[in-house]
matplotlib code that plots the C-alpha trace (Angstrom):
import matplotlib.pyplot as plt

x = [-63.2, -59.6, -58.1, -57.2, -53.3, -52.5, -54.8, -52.2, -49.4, -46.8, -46.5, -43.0, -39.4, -39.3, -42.5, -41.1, -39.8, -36.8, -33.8, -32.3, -28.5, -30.4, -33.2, -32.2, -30.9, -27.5, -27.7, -27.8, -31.2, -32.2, -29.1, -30.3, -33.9, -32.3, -30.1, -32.8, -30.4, -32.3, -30.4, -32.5, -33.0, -33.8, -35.9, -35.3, -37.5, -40.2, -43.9, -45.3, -41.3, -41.9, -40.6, -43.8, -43.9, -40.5, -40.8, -44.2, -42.5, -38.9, -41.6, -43.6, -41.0, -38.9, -41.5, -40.8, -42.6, -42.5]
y = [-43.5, -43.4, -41.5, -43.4, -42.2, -43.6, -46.9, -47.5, -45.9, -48.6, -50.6, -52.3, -51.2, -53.7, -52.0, -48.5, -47.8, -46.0, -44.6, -48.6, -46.9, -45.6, -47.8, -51.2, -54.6, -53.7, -49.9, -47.5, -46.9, -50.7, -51.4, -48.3, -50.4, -53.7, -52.8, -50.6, -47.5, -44.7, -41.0, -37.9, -37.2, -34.9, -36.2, -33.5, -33.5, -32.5, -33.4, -37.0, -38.7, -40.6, -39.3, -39.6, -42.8, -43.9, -41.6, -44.0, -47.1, -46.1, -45.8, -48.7, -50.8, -49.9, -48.7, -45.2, -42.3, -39.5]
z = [-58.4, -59.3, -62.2, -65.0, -65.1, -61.6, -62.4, -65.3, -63.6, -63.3, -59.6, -59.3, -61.1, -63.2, -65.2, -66.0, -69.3, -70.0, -67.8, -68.3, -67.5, -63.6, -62.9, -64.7, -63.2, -61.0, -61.7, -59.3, -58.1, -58.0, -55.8, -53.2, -53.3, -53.1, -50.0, -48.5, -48.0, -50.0, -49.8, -50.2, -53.4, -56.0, -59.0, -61.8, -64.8, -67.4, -66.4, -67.3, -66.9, -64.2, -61.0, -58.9, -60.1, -59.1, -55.8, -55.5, -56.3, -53.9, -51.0, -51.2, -51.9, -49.1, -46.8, -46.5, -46.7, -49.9]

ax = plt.figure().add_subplot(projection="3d")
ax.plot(x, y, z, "-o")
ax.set_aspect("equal")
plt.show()
C-alpha cells in the first residue's frame, strides 16, 4: 500500500506550488529540465517544502537518477 503523502505528492513541474521566481515558465530550473543539462545540486530547506518532490520530478523527467 502506498502512503498517502507520496499518492498526492505532485508528478510533473507544472503541479507544485510556490517557488514561481525558480521553478516557473522560463525560470531557471525549468530551462535545466527543458534543455536536459541538470548540475549537481543542493536543495536547502525546512521539511514538507518540496525538495524530494522536485528531486523526484528533475529525475523522472530527465531520466536520471537521485
Amino acid at each position: 500500500m502506498q502512503p498517502l503523502a507520496d499518492k498526492l505528492r505532485p508528478h510533473q513541474i507544472e503541479d507544485m506550488v510556490g517557488q514561481s521566481h525558480i521553478i516557473g515558465k522560463g525560470k531557471v530550473i525549468n530551462k535545466l529540465i527543458e534543455n536536459n543539462t541538470i548540475p549537481n545540486m543542493i536543495l536547502y530547506g525546512p521539511p514538507g517544502t518540496g525538495k524530494t518532490t522536485l528531486a523526484n520530478i528533475i529525475a523522472n523527467v530527465t531520466g536520471k537518477n537521485i
